[in-house]
DOKE-847371 format. One record per residue (C-alpha): residue in one letter; x, y, z. Coordinates in nm, 4 decimals. Example, Ala and Ser with C-alpha at 12.3 -4.5 7.8 and 13.67 -1.06 7.14 Angstrom:
2
<atom code="A" u="1.2300" v="-0.4500" w="0.7800"/>
<atom code="S" u="1.3670" v="-0.1060" w="0.7140"/>
END
This chain:
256
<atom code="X" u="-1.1244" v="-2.3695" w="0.0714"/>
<atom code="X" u="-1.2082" v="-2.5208" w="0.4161"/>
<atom code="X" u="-1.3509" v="-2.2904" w="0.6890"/>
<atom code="X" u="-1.1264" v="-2.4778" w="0.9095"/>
<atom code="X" u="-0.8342" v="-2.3127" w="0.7522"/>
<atom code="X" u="-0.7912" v="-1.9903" w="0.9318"/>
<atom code="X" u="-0.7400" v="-1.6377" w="0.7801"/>
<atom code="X" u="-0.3903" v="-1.6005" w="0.8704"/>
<atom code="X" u="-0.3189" v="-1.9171" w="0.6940"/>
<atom code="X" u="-0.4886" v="-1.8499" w="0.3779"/>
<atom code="X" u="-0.3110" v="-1.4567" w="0.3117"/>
<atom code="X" u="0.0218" v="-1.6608" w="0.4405"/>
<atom code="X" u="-0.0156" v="-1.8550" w="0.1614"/>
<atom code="X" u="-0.1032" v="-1.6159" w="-0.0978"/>
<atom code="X" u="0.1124" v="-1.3214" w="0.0183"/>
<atom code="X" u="0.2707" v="-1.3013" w="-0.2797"/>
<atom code="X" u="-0.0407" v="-1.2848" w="-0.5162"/>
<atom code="X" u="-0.1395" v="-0.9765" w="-0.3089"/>
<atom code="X" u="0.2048" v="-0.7822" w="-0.3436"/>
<atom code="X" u="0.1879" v="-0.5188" w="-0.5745"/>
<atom code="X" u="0.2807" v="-0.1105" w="-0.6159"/>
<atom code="X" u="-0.0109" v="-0.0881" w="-0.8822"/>
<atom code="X" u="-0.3609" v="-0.1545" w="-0.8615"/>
<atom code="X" u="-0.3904" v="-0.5127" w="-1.0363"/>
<atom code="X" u="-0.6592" v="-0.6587" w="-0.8220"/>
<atom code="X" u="-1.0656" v="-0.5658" w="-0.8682"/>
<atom code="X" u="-1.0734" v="-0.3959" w="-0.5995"/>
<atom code="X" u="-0.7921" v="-0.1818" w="-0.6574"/>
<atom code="X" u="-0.9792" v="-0.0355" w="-0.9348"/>
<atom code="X" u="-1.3701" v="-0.0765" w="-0.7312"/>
<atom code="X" u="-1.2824" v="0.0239" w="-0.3912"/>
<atom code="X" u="-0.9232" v="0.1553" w="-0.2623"/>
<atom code="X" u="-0.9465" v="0.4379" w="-0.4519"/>
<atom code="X" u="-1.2577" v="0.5531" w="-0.3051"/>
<atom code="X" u="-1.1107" v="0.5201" w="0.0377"/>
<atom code="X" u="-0.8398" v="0.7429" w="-0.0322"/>
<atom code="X" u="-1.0544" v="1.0103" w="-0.1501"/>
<atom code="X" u="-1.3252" v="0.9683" w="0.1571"/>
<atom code="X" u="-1.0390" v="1.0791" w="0.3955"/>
<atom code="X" u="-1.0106" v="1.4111" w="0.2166"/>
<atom code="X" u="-0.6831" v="1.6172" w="0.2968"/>
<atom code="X" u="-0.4652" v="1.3758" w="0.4758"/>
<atom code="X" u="-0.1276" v="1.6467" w="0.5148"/>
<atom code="X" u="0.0516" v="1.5454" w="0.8132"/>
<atom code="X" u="-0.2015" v="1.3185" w="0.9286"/>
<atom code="X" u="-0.1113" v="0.9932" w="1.1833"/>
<atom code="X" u="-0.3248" v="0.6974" w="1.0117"/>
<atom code="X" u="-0.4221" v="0.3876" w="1.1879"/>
<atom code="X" u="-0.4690" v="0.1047" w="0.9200"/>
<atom code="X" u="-0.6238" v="-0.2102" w="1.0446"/>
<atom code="X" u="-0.5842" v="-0.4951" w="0.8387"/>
<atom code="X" u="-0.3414" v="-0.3572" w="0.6599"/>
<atom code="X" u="-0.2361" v="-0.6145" w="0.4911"/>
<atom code="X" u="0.0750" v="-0.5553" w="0.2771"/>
<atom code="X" u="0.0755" v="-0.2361" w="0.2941"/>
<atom code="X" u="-0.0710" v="-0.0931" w="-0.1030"/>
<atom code="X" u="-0.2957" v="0.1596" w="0.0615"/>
<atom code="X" u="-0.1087" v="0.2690" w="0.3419"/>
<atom code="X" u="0.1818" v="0.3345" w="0.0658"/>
<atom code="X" u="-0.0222" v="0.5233" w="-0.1288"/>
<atom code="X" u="-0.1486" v="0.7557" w="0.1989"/>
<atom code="X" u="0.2083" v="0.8610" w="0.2496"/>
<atom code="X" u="0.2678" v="0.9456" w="-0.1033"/>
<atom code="X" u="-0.0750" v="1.1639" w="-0.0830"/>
<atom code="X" u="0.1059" v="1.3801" w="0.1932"/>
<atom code="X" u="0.0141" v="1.1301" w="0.5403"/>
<atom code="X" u="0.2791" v="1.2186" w="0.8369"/>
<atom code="X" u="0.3101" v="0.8618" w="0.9273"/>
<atom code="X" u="0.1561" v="0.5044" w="0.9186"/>
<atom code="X" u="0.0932" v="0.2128" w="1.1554"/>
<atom code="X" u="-0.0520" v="-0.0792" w="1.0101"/>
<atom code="X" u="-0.1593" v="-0.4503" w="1.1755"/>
<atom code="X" u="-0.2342" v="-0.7353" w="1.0260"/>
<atom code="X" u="-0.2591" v="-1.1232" w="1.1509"/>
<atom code="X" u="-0.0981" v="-1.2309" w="0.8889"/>
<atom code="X" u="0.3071" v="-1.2581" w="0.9053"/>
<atom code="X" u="0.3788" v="-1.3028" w="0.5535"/>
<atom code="X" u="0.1788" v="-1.0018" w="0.4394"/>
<atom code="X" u="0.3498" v="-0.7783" w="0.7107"/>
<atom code="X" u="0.6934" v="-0.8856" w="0.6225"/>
<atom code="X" u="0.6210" v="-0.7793" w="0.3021"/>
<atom code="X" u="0.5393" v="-0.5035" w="0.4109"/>
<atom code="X" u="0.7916" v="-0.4170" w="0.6145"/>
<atom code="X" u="1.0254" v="-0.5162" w="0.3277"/>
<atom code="X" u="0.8620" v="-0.2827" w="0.0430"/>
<atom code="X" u="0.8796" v="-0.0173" w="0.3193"/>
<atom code="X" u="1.2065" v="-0.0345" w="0.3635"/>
<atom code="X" u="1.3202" v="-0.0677" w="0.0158"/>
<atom code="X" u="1.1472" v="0.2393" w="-0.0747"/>
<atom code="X" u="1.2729" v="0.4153" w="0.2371"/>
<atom code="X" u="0.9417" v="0.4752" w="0.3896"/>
<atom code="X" u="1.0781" v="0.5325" w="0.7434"/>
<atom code="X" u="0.7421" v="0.6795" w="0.8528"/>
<atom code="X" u="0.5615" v="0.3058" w="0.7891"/>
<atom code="X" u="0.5757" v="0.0477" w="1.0398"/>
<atom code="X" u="0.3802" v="-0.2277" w="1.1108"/>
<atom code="X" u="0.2720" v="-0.5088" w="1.3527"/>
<atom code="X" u="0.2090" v="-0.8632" w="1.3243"/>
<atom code="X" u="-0.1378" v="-0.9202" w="1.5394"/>
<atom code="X" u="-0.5028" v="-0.9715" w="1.5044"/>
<atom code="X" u="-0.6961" v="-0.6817" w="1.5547"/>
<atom code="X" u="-0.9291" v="-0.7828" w="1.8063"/>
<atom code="X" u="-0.7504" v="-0.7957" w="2.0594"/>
<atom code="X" u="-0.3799" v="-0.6319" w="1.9649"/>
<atom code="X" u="-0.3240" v="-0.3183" w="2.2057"/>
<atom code="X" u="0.0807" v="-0.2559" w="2.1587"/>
<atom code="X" u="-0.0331" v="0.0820" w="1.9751"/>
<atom code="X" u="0.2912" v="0.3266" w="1.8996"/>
<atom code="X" u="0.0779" v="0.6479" w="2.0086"/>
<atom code="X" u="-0.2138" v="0.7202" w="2.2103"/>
<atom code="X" u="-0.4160" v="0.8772" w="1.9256"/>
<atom code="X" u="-0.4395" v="0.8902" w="1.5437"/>
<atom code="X" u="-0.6124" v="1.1995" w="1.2906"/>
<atom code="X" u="-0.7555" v="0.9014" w="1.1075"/>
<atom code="X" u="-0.7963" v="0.5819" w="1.0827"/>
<atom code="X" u="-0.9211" v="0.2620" w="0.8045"/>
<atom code="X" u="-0.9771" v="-0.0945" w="0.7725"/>
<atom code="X" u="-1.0052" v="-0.2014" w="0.3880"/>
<atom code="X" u="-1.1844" v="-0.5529" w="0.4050"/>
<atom code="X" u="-1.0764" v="-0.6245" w="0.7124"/>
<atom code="X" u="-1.5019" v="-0.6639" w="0.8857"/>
<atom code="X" u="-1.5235" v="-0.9166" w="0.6584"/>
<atom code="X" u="-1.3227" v="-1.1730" w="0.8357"/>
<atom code="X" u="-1.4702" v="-1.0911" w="1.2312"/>
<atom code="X" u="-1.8129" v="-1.1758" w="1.3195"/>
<atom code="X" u="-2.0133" v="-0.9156" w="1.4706"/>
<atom code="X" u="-1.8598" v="-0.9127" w="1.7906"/>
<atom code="X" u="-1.5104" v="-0.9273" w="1.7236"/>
<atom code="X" u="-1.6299" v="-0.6044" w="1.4558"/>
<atom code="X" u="-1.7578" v="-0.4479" w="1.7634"/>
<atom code="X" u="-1.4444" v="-0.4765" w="1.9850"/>
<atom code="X" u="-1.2472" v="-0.3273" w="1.6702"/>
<atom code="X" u="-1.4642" v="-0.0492" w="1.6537"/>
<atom code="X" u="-1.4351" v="0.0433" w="1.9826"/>
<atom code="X" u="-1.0659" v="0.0140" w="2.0053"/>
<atom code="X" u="-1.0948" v="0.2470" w="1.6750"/>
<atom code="X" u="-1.3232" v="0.5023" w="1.8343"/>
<atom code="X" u="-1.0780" v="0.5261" w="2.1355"/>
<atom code="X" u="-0.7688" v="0.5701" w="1.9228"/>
<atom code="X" u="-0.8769" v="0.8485" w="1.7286"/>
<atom code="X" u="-0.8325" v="1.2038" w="1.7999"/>
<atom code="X" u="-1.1748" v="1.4204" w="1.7986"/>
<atom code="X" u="-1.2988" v="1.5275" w="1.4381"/>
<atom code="X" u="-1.0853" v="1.2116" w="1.3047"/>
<atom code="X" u="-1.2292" v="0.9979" w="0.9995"/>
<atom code="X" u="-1.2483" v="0.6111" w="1.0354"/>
<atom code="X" u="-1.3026" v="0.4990" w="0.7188"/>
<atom code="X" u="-1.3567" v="0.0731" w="0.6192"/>
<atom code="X" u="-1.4521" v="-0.0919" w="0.3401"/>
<atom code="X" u="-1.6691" v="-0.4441" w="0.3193"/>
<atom code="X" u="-1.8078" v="-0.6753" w="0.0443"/>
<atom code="X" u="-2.1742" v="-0.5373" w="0.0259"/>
<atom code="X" u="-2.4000" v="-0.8154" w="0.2033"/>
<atom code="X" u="-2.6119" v="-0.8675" w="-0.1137"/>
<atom code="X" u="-2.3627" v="-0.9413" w="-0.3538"/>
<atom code="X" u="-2.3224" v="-1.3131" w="-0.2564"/>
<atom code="X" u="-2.7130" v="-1.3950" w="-0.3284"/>
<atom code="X" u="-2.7318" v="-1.1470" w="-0.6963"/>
<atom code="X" u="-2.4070" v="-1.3018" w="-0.8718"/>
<atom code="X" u="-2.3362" v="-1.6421" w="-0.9322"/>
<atom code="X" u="-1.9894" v="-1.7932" w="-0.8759"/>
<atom code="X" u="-1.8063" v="-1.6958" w="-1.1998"/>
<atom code="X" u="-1.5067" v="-1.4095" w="-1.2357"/>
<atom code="X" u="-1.4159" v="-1.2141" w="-1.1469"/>
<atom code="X" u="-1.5697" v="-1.1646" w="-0.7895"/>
<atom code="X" u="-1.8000" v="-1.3760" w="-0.5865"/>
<atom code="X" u="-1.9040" v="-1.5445" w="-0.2374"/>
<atom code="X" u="-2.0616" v="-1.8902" w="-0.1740"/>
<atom code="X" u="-2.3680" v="-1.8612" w="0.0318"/>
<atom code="X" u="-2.4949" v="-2.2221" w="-0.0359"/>
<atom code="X" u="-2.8679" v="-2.2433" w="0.0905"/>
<atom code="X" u="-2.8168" v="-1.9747" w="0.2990"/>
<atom code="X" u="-3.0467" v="-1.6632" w="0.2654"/>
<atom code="X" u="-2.9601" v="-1.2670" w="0.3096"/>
<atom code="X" u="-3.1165" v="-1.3153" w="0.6410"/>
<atom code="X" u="-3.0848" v="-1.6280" w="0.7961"/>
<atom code="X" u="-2.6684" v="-1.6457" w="0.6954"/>
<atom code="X" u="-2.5667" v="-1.3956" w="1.0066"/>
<atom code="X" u="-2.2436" v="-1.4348" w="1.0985"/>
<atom code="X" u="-2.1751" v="-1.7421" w="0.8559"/>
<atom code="X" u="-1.8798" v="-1.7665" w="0.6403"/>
<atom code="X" u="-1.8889" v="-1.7518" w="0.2790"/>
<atom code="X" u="-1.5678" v="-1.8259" w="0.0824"/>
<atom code="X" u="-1.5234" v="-1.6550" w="-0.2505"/>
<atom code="X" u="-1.2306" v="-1.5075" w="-0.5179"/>
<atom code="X" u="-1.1399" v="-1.2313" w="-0.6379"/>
<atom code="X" u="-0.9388" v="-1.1674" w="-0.9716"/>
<atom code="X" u="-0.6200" v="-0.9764" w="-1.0704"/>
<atom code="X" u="-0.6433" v="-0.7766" w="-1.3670"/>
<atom code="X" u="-0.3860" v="-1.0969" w="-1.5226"/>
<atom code="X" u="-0.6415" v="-1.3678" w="-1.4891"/>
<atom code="X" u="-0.5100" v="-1.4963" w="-1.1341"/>
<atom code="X" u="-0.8056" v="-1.5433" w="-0.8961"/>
<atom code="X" u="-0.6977" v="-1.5180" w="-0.4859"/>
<atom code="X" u="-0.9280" v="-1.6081" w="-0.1798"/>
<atom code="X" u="-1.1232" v="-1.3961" w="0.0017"/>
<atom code="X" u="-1.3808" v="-1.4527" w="0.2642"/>
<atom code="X" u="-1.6740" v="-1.2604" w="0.4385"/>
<atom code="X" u="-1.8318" v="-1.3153" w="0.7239"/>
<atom code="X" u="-2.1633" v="-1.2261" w="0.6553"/>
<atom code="X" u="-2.3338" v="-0.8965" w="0.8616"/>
<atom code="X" u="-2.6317" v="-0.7069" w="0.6964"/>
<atom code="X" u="-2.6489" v="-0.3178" w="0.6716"/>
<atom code="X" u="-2.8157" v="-0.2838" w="1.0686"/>
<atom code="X" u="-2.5321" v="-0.4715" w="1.1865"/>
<atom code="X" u="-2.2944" v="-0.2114" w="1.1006"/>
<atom code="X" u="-2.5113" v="0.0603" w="1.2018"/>
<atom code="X" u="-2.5194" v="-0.0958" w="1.5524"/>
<atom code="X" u="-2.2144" v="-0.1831" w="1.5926"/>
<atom code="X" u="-2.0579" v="0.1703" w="1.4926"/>
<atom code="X" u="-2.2862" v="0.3078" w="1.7654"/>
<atom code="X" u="-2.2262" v="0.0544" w="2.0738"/>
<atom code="X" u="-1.8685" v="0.1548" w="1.9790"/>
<atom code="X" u="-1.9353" v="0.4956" w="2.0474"/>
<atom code="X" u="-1.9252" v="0.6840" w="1.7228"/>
<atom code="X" u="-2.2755" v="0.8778" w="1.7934"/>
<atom code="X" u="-2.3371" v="1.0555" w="1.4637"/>
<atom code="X" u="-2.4820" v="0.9026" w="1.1137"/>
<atom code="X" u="-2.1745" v="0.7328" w="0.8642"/>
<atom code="X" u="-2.1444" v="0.8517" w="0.5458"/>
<atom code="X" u="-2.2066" v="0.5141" w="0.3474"/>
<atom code="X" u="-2.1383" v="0.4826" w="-0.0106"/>
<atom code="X" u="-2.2596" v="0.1678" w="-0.2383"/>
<atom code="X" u="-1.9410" v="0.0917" w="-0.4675"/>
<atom code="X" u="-1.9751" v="-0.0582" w="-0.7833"/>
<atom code="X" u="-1.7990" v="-0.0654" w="-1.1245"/>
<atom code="X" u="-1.7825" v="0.2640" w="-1.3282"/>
<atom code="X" u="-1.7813" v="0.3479" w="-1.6887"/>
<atom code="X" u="-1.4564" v="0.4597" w="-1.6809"/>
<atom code="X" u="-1.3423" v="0.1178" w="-1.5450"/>
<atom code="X" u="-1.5264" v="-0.0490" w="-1.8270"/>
<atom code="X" u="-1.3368" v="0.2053" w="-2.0778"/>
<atom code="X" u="-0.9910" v="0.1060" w="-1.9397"/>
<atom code="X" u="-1.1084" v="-0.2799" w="-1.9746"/>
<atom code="X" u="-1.4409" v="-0.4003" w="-2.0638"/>
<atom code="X" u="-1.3577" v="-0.7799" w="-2.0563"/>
<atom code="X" u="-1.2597" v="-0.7837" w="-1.7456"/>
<atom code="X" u="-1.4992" v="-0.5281" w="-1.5695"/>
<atom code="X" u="-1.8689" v="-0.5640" w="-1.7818"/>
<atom code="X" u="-1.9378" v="-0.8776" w="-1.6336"/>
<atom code="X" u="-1.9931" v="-0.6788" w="-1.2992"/>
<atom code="X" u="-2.1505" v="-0.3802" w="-1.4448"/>
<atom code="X" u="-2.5014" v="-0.3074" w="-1.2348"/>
<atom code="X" u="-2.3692" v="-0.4848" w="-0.9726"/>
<atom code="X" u="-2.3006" v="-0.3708" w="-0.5964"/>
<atom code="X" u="-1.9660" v="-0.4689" w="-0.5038"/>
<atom code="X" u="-1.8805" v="-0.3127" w="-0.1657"/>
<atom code="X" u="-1.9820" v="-0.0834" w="0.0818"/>
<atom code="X" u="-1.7905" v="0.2211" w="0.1894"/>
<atom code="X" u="-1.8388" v="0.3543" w="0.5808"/>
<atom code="X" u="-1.6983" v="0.7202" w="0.6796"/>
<atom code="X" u="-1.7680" v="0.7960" w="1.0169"/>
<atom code="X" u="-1.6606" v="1.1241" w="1.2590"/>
<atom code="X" u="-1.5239" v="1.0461" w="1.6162"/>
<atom code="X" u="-1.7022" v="1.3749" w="1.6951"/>
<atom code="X" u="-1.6662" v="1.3714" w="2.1173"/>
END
């Protein structure tokens, strides 16, 4: 896959390998679950999801009690699904917007209880993660959770490129690959393999960025990897990234 080729036009593409209303893809199993279960008691709760691509977590949210849901995402095809699944399941308390995150600002309310971004850092360099941060931090209501997930920066230089999850870092090294791209796949549970890409940050980056956005107390930060009962359900497809870190979970408190 080209770095030329820009996000939008690579989930545009592959829209339909990402539609699903079960968890099919790795992280489904690795990493969505434990983002549901970081924001705690979600009853009647506004949710901001950026990057919310076609809309499998923010689904789930609402059926785990959340008031209402407003997702963006840059690509079209993922937010017309969407919008679609939304409507054919009657979720009248979903809607979603077609923009990039960086610099979209049409926001339905002033505030939300919580907010996430599932893999959505790892397609913004540092700065653009900065600005969505910030925009974050000003949207949420005091005492609200802002939860994301990312690859975690080591796994592209401990796994080499074979199923079902890795990045391309070519000669680059943990720290001298700041802010490069890395293209990689990720599998389905059925054998298909889609694209994925990270940007790469390291751990301070985060840190620094969550506090020139403003969030002023420590994240909760949780290393995500596969579990036993992941290789019970399937051990083909999960042991071959057993002892492996996977992704990184960040919880942080807009606490002013």
């Amino acid at each position: 896959m080209n770095q030329a080729v820009s996000t939008e036009a690579i989930y545009n593409k592959q829209a339909n390998s990402w539609s699903r209303s079960e968890k099919i893809l790795l992280s489904d199993f690795t990493a969505r679950p434990r983002v549901i279960e970081e924001l705690g008691d979600i009853s009647g709760a506004s949710i901001l999801d950026m990057g919310c691509g076609e809309g499998y977590v923010s689904r789930m949210l609402l059926d785990r009690g959340a008031n209402s849901i407003f997702g963006v995402d840059a690509s079209s095809e993922m937010i017309a699904q969407a919008r679609e699944t939304a409507s054919l399941n009657n979720l009248t308390n979903a809607s979603y917007a077609v923009g990039n995150a960086v610099s979209y600002s049409s926001f339905p309310q002033e505030t939300f209880d919580q907010a996430i971004a599932v893999f959505l850092f790892n397609y913004l360099t540092i700065e653009e993660m900065t600005k969505v941060m910030s925009r974050v931090r000003s949207l949420l209501k005091k005492g609200g959770s802002f939860v994301f997930t990312v690859p975690h920066p080591c796994l592209p230089f401990m796994r080499e490129e074979t199923p079902p999850f890795y990045f391309q870092h070519g000669d680059t090294s943990y720290l001298d690959g700041i802010d490069q791209t890395f293209e990689g796949k990720i599998w389905r549970r059925d054998g298909k393999p889609v694209s994925v890409r990270c940007v790469h940050k390291n751990f301070s980056h985060y840190f620094a960025a969550l506090a020139q956005a403003g969030f002023n107390t420590l994240p909760i930060v949780r290393e995500l990897s596969v579990t036993q009962e992941h290789l019970d359900l399937d051990p083909d497809f999960f042991t071959p990234l057993a002892g492996y870190p996977l992704h990184v979970l960040f919880k942080v408190q807009a606490n002013d």
